[in-house]
RODO-2510 file (C-alpha; in nm, 4 decimals, decimal comma):
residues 254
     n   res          X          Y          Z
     1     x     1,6187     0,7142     1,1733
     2     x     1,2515     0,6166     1,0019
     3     x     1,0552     0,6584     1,3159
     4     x     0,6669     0,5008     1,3078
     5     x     0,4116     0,6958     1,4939
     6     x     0,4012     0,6277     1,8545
     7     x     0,1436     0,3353     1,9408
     8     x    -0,1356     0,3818     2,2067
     9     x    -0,2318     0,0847     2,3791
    10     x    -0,3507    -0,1944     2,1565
    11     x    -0,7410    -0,1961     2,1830
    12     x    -0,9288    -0,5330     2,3076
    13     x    -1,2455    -0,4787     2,1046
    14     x    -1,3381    -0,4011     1,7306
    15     x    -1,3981    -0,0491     1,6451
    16     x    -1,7276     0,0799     1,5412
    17     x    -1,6285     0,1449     1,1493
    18     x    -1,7630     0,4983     1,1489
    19     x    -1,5414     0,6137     1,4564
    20     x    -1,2435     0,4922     1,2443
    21     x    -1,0316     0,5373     0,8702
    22     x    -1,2225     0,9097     0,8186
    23     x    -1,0292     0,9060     0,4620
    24     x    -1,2865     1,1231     0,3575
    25     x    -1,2007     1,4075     0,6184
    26     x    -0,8544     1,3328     0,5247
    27     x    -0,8445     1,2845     0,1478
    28     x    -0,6907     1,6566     0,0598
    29     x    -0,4653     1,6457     0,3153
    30     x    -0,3436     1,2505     0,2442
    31     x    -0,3164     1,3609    -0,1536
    32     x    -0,0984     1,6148    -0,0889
    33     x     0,1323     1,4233     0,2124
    34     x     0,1210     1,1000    -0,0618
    35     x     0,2789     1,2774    -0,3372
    36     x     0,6460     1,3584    -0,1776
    37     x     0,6508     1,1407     0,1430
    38     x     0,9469     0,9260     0,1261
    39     x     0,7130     0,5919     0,2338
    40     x     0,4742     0,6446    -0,0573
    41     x     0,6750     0,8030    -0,3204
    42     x     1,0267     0,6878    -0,2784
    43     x     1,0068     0,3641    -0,1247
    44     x     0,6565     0,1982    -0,1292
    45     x     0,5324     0,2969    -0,5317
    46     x     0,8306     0,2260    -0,6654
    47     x     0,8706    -0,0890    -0,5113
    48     x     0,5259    -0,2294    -0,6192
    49     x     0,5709    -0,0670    -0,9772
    50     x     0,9094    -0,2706    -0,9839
    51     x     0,7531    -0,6492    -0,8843
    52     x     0,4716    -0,5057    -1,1157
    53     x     0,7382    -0,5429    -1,4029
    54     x     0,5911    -0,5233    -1,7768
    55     x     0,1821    -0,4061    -1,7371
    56     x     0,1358    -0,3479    -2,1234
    57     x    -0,2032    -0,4361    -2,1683
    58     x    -0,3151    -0,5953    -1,7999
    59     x    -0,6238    -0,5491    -1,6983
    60     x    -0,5219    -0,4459    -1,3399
    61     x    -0,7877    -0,3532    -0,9582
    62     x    -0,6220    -0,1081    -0,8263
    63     x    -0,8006    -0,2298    -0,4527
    64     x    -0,7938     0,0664    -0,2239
    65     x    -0,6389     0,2962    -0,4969
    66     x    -0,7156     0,5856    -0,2709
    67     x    -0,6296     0,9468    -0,4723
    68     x    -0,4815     0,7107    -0,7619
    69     x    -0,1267     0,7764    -0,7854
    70     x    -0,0393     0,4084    -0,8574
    71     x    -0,3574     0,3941    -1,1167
    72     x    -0,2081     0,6963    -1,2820
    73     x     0,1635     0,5228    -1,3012
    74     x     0,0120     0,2013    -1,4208
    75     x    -0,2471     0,3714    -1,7052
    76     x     0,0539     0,5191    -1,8173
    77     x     0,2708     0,2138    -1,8415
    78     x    -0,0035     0,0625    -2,1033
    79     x    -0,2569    -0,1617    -1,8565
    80     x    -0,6043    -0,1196    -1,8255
    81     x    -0,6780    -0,0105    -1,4700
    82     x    -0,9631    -0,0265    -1,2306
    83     x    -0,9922     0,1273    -0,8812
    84     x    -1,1937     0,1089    -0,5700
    85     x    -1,1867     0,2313    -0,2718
    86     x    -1,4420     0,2443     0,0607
    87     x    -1,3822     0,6481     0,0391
    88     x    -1,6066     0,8590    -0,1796
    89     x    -1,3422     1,1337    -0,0689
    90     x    -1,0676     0,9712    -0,1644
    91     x    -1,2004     0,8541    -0,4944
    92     x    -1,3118     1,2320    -0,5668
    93     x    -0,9624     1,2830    -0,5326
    94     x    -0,8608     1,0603    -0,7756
    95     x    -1,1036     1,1620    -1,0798
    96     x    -0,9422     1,5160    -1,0145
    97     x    -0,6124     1,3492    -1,1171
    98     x    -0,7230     1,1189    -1,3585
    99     x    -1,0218     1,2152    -1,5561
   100     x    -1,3742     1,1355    -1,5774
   101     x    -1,3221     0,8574    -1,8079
   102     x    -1,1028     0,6173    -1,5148
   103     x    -1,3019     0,3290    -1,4078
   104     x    -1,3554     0,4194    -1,0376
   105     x    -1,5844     0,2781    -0,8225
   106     x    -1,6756     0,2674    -0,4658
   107     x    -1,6408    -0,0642    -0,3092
   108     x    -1,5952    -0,1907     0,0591
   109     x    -1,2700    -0,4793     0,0841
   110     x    -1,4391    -0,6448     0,3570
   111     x    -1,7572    -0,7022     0,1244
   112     x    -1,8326    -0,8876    -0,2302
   113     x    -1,6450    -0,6987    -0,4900
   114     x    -1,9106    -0,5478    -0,8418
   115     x    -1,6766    -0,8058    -1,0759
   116     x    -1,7547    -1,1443    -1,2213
   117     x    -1,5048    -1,4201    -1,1943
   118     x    -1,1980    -1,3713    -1,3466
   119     x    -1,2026    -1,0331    -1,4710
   120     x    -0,8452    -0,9066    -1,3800
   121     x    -0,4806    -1,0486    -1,4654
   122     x    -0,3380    -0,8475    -1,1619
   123     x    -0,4740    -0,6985    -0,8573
   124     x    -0,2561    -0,4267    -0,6195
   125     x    -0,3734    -0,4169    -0,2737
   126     x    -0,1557    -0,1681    -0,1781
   127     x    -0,1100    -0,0978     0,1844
   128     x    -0,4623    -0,1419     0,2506
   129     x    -0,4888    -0,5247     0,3789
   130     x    -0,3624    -0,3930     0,7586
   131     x    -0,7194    -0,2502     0,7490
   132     x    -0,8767    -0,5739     0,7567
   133     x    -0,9470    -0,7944     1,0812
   134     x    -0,9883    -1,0693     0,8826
   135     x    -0,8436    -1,1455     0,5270
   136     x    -1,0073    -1,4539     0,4663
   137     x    -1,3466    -1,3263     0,2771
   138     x    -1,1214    -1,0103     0,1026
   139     x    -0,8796    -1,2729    -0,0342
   140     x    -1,1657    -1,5466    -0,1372
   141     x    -1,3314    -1,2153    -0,3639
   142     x    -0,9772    -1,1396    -0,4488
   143     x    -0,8989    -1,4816    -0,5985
   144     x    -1,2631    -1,4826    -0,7693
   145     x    -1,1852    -1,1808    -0,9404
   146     x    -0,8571    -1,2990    -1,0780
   147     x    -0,8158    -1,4911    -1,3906
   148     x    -0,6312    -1,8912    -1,3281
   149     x    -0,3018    -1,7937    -1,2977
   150     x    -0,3197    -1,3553    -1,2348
   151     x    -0,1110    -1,2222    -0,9409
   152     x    -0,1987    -1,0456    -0,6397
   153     x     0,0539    -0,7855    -0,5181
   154     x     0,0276    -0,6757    -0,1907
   155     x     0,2103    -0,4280     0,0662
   156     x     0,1765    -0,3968     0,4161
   157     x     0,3192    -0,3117     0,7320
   158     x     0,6008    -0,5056     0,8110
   159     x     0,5241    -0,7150     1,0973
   160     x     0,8400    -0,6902     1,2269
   161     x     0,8242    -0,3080     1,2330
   162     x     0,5432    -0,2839     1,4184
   163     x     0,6972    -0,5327     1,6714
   164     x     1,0240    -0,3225     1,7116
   165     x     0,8666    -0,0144     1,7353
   166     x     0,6384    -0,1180     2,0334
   167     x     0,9555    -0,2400     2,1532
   168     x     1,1006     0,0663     2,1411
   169     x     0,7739     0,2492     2,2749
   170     x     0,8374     0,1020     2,6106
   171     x     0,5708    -0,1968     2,5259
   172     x     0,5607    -0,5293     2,5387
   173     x     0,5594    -0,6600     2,1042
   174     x     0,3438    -0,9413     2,1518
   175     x     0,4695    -1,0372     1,8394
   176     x     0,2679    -1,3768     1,7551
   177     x    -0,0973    -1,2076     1,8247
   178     x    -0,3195    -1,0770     1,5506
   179     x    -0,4476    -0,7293     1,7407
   180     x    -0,5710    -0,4046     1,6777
   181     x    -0,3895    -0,0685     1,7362
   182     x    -0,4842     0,3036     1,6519
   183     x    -0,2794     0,6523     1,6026
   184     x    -0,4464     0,9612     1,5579
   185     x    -0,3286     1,1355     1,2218
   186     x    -0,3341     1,4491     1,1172
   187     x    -0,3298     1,5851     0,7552
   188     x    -0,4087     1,9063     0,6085
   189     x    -0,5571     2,0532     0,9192
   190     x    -0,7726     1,7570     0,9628
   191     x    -0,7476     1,4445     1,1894
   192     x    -0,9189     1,1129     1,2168
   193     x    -0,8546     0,7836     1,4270
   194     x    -0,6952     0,5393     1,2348
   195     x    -0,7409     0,1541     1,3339
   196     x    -0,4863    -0,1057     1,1739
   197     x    -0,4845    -0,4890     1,2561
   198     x    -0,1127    -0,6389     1,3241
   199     x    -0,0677    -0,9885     1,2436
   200     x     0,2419    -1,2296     1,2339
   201     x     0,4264    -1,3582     0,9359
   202     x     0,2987    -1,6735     0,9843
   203     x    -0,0960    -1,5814     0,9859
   204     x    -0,0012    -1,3884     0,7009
   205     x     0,1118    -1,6762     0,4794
   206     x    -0,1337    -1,8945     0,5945
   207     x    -0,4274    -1,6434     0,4536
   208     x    -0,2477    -1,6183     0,1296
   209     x    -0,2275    -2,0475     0,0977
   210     x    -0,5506    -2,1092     0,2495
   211     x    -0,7066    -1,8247     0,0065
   212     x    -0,5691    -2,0689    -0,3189
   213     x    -0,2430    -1,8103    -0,3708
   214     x     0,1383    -1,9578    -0,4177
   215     x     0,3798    -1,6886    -0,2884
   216     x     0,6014    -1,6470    -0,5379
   217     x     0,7700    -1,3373    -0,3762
   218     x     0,8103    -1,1930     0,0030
   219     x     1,0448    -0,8641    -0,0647
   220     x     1,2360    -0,6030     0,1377
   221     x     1,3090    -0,3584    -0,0793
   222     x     1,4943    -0,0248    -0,0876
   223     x     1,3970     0,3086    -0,1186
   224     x     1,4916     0,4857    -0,4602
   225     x     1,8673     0,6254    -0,4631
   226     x     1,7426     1,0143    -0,5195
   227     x     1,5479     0,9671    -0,1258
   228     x     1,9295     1,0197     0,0544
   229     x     1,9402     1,3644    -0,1440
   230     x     1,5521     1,4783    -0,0647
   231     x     1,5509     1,3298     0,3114
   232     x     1,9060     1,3541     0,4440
   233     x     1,7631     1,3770     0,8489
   234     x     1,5238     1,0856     0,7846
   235     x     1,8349     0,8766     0,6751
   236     x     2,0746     0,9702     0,8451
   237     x     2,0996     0,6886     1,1079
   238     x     2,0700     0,4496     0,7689
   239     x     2,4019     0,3321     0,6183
   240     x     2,1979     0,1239     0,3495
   241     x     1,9462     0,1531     0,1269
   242     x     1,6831    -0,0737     0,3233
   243     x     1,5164     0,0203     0,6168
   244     x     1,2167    -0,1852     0,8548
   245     x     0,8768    -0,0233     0,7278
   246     x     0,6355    -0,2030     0,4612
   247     x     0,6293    -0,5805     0,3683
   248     x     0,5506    -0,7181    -0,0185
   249     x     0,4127    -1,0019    -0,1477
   250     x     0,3083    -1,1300    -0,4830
   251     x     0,1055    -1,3999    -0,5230
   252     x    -0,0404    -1,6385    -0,7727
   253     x    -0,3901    -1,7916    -0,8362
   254     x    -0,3784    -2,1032    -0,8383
***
């Protein structure tokens, strides 16, 4: 069975942003994890390359493109890609894999974005919006950056995963709250707190609407077929191909 870390108690107050999200401690140790892992590389990627569809010649922000696997996928599907990412670490990472000549910049979510209006026809925010307390300012600079019309894909965690697995933690889901939780990580012989912001469905959809996006798509999807073969224990407990983990979303300006 895909088992979540287990959750500590949610926490009543904001984090100080320097105790939490150390990618840079982390960023060798994440790269390497991120390559294989079955939620990056044969479920989440692959599902955001899919609703990506046909790229040739997009000018695409990659927003929190960490190391730059998806960058790499997209460059080499024909758009034109830009990333950022609040980690110098990570983004060290990422010119290691793609060369100096990527477009990589370091740029907070939760602050204005270095664009003018209507730069990009796509922007991926790819599992990095459960960061965020609040989406409203990161989706207003989101929109601005997006041509009338662009899409914004998104992934995060499901809500309903995070629900069920404090369920099955022995706490109580609290389902309809927006709150904070941390889990320790540890990658590559480093570790870091890690602070993530659970929201409903609902709140979700609202930010999206109220931000001037139509949600075009809300998907579920599967993990590749090859994952059975590569992580038979993981699955084992899964007769399907779907399991509770990340939710997508893509979105047009409107």
């Amino acid at each position: 069975m895909i088992r979540m870390p287990a959750m500590p108690e949610d926490r009543v107050e904001t984090a100080h942003p320097s105790r939490f999200n150390d990618y840079d401690s982390l960023a060798e140790g994440y790269t390497t994890e991120n390559e294989t892992s079955l939620l990056n590389a044969y479920y989440e990627r692959p599902a955001m390359l899919e609703l990506a569809g046909d790229v040739t010649g997009r000018r695409i922000l990659d927003a929190g493109c960490g190391s730059g696997p998806l960058f790499a996928e997209l460059r080499d599907r024909g758009a034109v890609v830009t990333g950022i990412d609040a980690s110098a670490g990570m983004l060290e990472m990422a010119r290691r894999r793609l060369g100096i000549e990527a477009d990589l910049r370091v740029a907070d979510l939760a602050g204005p974005l270095p664009f003018p209006d209507d730069t990009f026809d796509d922007v991926i925010a790819s599992l990095v919006l459960h960061y965020l307390e609040d989406w409203g300012p990161t989706l207003a600079e989101l929109r601005r950056v997006l041509r009338p019309g662009g899409r914004l894909l998104v992934s995060v965690d499901h809500p309903f995963s995070v629900a069920l697995f404090r369920h099955m933690a022995g706490k109580k889901p609290k389902y309809f709250e927006t709150r904070n939780r941390t889990e320790e990580w540890t990658m590559g012989g480093q570790s870091a707190q890690m602070s993530f912001w659970s929201r409903p469905l609902h709140a979700m959809t609202e930010a999206f609407t109220e931000a001037g996006f139509r949600i075009s798509v809300i998907s579920e999807p599967p993990f590749v077929p090859e994952a059975r073969e590569l992580f038979p224990e993981e699955l084992r407990e899964i007769t399907g191909t779907r399991f509770l983990c990340f939710l997508f979303f893509v979105l047009e300006a409107s």
